[in-house]
ROLUM-658729 format. One record per residue (C-alpha): residue number from 1; x, z, y. Coordinates in Angstrom, 3 decimals, padded with zeros to 6 digits, always signed. Example, Ala and Ser with C-alpha at 12.3 -4.5 7.8 and 13.67 -1.06 7.14 Angstrom:
ROLUM-658729
[1; [+012.300; +007.800; -004.500]]
[2; [+013.670; +007.140; -001.060]]
//
This chain:
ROLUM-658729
[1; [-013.117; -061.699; -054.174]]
[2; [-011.072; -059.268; -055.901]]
[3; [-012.831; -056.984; -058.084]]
[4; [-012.721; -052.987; -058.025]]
[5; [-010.855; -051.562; -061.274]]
[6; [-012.965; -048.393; -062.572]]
[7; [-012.880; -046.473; -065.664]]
[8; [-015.871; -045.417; -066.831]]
[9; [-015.837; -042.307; -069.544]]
[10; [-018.814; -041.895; -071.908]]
[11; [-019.405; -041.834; -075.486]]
[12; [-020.296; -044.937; -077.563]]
[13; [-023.847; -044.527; -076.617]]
[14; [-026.687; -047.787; -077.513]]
[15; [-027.699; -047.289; -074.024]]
[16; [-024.735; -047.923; -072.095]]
[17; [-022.914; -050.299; -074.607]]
[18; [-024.069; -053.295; -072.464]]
[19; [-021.683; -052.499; -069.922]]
[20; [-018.803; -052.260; -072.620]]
[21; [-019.357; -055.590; -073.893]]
[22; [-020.161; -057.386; -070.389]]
[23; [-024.271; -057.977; -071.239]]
[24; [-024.603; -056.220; -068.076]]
[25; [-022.229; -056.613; -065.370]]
[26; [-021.692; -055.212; -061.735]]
[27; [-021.217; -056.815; -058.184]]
[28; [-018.001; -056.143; -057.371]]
[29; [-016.661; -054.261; -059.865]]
[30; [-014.563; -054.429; -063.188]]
[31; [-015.862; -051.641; -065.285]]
[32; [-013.710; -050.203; -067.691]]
[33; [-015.503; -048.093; -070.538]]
[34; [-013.669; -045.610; -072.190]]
[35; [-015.285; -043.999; -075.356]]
[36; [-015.127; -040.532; -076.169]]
[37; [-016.331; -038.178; -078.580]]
[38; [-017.446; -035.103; -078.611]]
[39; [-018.565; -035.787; -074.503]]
[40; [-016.980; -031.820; -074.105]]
[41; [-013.808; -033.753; -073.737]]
[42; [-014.598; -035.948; -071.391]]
[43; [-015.875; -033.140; -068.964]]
[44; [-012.976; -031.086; -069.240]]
[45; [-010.548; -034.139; -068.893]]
[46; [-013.080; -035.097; -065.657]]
[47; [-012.912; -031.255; -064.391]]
[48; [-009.292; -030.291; -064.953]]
[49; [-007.705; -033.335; -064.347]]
[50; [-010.348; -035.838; -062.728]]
[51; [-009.065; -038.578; -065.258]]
[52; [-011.825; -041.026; -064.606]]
[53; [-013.511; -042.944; -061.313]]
[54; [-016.823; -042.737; -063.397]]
[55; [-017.849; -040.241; -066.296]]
[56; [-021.119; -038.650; -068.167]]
[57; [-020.916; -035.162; -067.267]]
[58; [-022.780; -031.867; -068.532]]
[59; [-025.205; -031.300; -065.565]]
[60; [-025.012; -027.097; -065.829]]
[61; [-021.108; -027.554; -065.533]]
[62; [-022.029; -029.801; -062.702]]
[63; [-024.559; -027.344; -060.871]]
[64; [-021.513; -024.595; -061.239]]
[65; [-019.551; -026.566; -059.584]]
[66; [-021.646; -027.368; -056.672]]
[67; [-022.162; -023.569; -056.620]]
[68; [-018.718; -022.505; -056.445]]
[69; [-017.980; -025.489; -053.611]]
[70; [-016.327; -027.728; -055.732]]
[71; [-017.337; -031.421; -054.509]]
[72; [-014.976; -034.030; -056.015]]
[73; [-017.679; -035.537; -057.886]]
[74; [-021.381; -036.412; -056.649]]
[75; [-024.051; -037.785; -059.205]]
[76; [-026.666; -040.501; -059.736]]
[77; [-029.723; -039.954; -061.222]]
[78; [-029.226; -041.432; -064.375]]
[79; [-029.071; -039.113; -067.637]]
[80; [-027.280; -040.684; -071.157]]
[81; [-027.726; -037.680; -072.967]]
[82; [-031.140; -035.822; -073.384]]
[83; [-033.151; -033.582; -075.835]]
[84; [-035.726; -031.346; -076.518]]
[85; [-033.718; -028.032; -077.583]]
[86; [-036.922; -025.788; -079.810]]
[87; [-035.247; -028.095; -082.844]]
[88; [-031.554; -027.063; -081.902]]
[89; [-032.556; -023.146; -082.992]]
[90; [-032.086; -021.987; -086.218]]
[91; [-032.673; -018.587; -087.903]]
[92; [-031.837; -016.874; -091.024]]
[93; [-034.722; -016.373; -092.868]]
[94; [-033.879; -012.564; -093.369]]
[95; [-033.764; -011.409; -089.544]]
[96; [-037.168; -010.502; -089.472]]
[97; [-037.947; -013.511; -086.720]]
[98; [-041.194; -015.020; -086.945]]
[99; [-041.818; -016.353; -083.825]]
[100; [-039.758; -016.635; -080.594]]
[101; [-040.652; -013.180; -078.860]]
[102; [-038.406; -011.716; -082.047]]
[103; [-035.357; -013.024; -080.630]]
[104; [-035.537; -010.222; -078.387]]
[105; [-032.465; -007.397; -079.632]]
[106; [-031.515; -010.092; -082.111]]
[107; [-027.705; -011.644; -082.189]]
[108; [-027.607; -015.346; -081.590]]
[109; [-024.721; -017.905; -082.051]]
[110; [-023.840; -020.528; -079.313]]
[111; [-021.127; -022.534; -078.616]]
[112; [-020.733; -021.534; -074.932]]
[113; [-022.732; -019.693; -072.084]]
[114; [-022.850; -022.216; -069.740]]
[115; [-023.814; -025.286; -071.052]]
[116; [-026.794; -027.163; -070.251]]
[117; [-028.404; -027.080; -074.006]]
[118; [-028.012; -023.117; -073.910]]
[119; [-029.597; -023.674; -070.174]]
[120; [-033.077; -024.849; -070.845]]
[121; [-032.862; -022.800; -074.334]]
[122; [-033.059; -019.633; -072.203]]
[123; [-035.144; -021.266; -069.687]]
[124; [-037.568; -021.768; -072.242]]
[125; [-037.577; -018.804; -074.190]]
[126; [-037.989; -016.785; -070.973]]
[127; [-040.793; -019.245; -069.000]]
[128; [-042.463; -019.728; -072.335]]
[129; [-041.984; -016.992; -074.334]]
[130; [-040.772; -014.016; -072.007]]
[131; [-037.827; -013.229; -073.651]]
[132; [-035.016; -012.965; -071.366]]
[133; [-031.483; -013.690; -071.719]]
[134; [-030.613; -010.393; -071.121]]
[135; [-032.907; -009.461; -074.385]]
[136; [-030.377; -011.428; -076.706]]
[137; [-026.768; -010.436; -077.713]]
[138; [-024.751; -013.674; -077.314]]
[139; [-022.043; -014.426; -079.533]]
[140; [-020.086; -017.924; -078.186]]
[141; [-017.358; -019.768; -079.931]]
[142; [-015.099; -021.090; -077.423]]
[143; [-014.583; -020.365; -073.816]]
[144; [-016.446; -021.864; -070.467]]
[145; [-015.784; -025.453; -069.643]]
[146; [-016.063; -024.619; -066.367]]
[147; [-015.472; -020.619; -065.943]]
[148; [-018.407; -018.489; -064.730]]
[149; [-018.913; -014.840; -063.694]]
[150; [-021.701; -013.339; -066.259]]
[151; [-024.755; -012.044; -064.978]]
[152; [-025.248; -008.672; -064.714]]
[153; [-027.087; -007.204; -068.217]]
[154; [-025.917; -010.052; -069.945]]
[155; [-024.200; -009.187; -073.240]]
[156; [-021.916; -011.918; -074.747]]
[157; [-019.247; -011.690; -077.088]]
[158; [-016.542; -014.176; -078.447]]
[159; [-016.618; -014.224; -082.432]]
[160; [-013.075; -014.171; -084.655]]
[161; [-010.997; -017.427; -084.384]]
[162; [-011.456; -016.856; -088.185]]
[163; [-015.219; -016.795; -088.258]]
[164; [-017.595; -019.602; -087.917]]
[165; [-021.008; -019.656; -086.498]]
[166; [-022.453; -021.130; -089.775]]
[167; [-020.770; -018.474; -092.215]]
[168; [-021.735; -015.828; -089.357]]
[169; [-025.959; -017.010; -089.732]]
[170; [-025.633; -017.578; -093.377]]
[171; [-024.312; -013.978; -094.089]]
[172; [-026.442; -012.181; -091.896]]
[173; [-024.102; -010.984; -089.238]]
[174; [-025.826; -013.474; -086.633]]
[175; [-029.928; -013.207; -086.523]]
[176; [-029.817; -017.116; -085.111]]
[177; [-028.138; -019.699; -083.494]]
[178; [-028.498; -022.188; -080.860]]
[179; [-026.271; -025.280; -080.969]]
[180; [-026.358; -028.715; -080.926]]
[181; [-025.584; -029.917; -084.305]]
[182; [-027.384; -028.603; -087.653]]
[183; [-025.848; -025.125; -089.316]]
[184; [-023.718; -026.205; -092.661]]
[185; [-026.351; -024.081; -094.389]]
[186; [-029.644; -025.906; -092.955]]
[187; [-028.088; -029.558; -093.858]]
[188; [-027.420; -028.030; -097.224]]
[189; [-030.904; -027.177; -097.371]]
[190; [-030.292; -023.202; -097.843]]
[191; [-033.152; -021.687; -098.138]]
[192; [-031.751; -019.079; -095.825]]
[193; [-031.513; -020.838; -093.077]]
[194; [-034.948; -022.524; -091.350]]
[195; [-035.826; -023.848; -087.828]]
[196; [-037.366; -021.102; -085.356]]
[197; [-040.282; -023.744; -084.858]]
[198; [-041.590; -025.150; -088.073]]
[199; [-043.466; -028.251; -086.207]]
[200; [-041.196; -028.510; -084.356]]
[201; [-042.366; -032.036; -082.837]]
[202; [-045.327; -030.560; -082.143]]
[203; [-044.373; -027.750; -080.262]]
[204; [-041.852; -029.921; -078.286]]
[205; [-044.703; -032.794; -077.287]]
[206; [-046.674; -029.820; -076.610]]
[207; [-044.514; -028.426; -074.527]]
[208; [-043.619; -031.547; -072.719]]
[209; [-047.011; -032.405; -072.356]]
[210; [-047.761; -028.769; -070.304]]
[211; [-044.350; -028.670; -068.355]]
[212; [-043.568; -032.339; -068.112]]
[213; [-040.114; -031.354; -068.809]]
[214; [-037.755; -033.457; -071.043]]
[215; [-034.798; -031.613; -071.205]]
[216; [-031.577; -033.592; -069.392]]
[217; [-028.080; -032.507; -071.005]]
[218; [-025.864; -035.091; -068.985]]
[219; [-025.682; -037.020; -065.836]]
[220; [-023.081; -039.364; -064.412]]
[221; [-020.814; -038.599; -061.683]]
[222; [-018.162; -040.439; -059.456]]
[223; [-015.846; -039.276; -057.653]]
[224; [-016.605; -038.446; -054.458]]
[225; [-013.638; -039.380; -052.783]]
[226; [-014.273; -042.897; -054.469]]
[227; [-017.781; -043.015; -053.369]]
[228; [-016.818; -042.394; -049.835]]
[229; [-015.011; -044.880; -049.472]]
[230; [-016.712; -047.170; -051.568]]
[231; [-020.585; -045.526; -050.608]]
[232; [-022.877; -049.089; -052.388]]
[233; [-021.300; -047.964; -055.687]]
[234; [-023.592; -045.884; -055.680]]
[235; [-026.617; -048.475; -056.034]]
[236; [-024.360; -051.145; -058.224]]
[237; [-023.658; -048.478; -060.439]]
[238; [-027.379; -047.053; -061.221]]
[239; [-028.747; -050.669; -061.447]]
[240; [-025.972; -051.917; -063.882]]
[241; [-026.916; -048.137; -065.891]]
[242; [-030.903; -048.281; -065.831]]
[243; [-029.920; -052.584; -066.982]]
[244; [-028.182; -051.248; -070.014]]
[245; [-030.679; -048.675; -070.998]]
[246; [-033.321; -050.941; -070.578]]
[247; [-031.194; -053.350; -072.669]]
[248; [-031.321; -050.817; -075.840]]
[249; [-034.845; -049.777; -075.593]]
[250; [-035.534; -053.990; -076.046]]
[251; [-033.335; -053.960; -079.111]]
[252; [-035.619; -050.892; -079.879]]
[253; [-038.755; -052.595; -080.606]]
[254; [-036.970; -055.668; -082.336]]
[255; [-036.263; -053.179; -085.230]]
[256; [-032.710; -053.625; -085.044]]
[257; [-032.048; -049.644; -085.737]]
[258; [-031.879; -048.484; -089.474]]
[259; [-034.624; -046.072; -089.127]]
[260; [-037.790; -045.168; -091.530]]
[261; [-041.158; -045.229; -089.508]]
[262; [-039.432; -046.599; -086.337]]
[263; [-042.218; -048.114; -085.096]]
[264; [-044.542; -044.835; -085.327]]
[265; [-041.832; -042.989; -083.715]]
[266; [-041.922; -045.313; -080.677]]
[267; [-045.596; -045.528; -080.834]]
[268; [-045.594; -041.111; -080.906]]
[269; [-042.966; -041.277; -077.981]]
[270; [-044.738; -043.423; -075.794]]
[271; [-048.274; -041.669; -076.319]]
[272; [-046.416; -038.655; -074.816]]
[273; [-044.225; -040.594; -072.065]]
[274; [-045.962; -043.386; -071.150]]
[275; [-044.150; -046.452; -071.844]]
[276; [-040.941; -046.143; -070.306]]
[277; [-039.506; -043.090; -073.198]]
[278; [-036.174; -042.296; -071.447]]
[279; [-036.693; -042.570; -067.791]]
[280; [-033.768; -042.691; -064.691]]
[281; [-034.021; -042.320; -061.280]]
[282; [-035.098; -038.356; -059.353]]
[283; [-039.797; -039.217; -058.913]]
[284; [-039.742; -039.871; -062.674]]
[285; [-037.197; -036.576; -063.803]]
[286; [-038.627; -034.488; -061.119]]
[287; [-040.172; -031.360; -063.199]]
[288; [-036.998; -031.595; -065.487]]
[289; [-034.176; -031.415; -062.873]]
[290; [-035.956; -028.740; -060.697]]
[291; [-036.231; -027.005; -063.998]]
[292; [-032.555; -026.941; -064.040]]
[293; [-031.923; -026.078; -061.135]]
[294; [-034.172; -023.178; -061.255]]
[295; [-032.850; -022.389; -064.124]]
[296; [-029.179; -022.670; -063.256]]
[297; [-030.075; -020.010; -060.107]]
[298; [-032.553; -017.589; -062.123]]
[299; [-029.475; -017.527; -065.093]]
[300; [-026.733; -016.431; -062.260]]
[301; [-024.656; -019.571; -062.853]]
[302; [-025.455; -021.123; -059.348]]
[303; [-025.700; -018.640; -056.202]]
[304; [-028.766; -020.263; -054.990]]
[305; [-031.262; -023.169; -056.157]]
[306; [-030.381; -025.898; -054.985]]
[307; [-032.744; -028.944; -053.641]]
[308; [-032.821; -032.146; -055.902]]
[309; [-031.899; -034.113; -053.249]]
[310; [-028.318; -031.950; -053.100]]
[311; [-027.152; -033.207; -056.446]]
[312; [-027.717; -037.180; -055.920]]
[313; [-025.978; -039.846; -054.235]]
[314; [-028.215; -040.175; -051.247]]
[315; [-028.459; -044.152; -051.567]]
[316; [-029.994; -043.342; -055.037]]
[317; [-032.886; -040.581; -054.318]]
[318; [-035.169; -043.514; -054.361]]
[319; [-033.708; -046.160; -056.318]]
[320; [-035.875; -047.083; -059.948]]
[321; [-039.198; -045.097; -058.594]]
[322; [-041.157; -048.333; -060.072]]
[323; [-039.385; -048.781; -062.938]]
[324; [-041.648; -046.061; -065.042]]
[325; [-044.998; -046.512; -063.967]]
//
């Protein structure tokens, strides 16, 4: 039988490496992974040029899309990169912020508007906190990966090519910032710069323990002019993904990863989760994904909110509903 050739694009993540090095392998298909770093390039090689059969994509640039009737891809419910986002805020410890509410008239720092960290960052500042994004002046430092029409009351600026977020916070001309990588001044250990949330583990188990919500930055998407033709991709495709993760989270708890208090961690993670910590499939991600997509709708980056069931290959809605009880 002669074997489908597909590229697959992701980064060199310990969760799907199993399908790079042929641990895990699919019916019917040779997979080809292709690793790239930062995962920004691989969704605006996947959305301007559609240079892969298979790649992780941002799932707010994916919602725009849907909104703005662009279908060449279609997901499955299976999520490589996810985080809680209270740890990705910093502030300079001269704004006058104390708690989150103080954000409100401050200037923050992001990368860009529409990507899914900066989407549950305002979806939990406003559900949590009440502080709308319309209460913050936005200052980005590139442009949309996918573009987008602002919101009205929305006030967003681009900073200097010359100026970086991190001198920007450490000098006072930004209040905060929300990215998804440490200020220079933070990993220096300045004492200017400190976390909005000083426990912040606490507040984000908290928080995930109220809202069940465990914040999903990327999905995987085919295209969907592959997929209709070839429709049981689908299915091959989130088996051979949920066999890889499952694959890492074994090597897990051998202790193969060169981290301090690894076991406590896992023990703390699964106290919270239950004992599947990084769950596929739509039952198990339920609260988080209709969190984004309420989000994506209440933000002005989708025209409507759409049902779960929209974003998913159909032959998947159901697939790995076991796997996390």
């Amino acid at each position: 039988m002669v074997k489908l050739l597909l590229t697959f694009a992701c980064q060199n993540y310990d969760h799907t490496r199993a399908l790079a090095d042929g641990s895990v392998t699919l019916d019917g298909v040779e997979l080809k992974c292709v690793h790239i770093s930062p995962p920004s390039q691989i969704f605006l090689r996947m959305l301007n040029q559609e240079e892969f059969d298979v790649s992780e994509m941002s799932l707010s640039n994916y919602l725009i899309a849907l909104g703005n009737d662009d279908k060449r891809f279609i997901a499955l419910p299976v999520f490589p990169s996810r985080m809680f986002r209270h740890s990705y805020i910093w502030i300079n410890t001269h704004s006058s912020i104390e708690k989150p509410e103080d954000l409100k008239g401050k200037r923050v720092g992001i990368a860009d508007y529409s990507m899914t960290a900066l989407l549950f960052v305002r979806g939990l500042l406003q559900h949590e906190y009440g502080v709308a994004p319309e209460d913050i002046h936005w200052f980005r430092r590139r442009k949309e990966h996918y573009a987008i029409r602002y919101p009205p009351g929305i006030k967003i600026d681009s900073i200097d090519p010359e100026n970086t977020l991190d001198d920007m916070l450490e000098v006072g001309l930004l209040d905060a910032v929300a990215l998804t990588q440490p200020p220079r001044g933070f990993r220096e250990g300045s004492p200017q710069i400190a976390r909005l949330f000083p426990d912040v583990r606490g507040t984000e188990a908290l928080y995930y323990r109220k809202t069940k919500i465990f914040p999903i930055m990327h999905t995987v998407v085919i295209k969907r002019s592959l997929y209709e033709q070839n429709p049981w991709l689908a299915t091959v495709l989130t088996q051979a993904l949920h066999a890889a993760k499952e694959q890492a989270l074994e090597r897990l708890e051998e202790g193969l990863c060169p981290m301090p208090w690894q076991d406590l961690d896992i023990e703390y993670a699964r106290k919270n989760f239950g004992h599947d910590i990084y769950p596929y499939g739509v039952k198990a991600n339920l609260p988080t994904l209709e969190a984004a997509t309420l989000y994506s709708y209440e933000q002005g980056l989708s025209p409507r909110k759409f049902d779960v069931a929209e974003l998913f290959a159909p032959e998947t809605l159901n697939l790995l509903e076991n796997e996390s009880d």
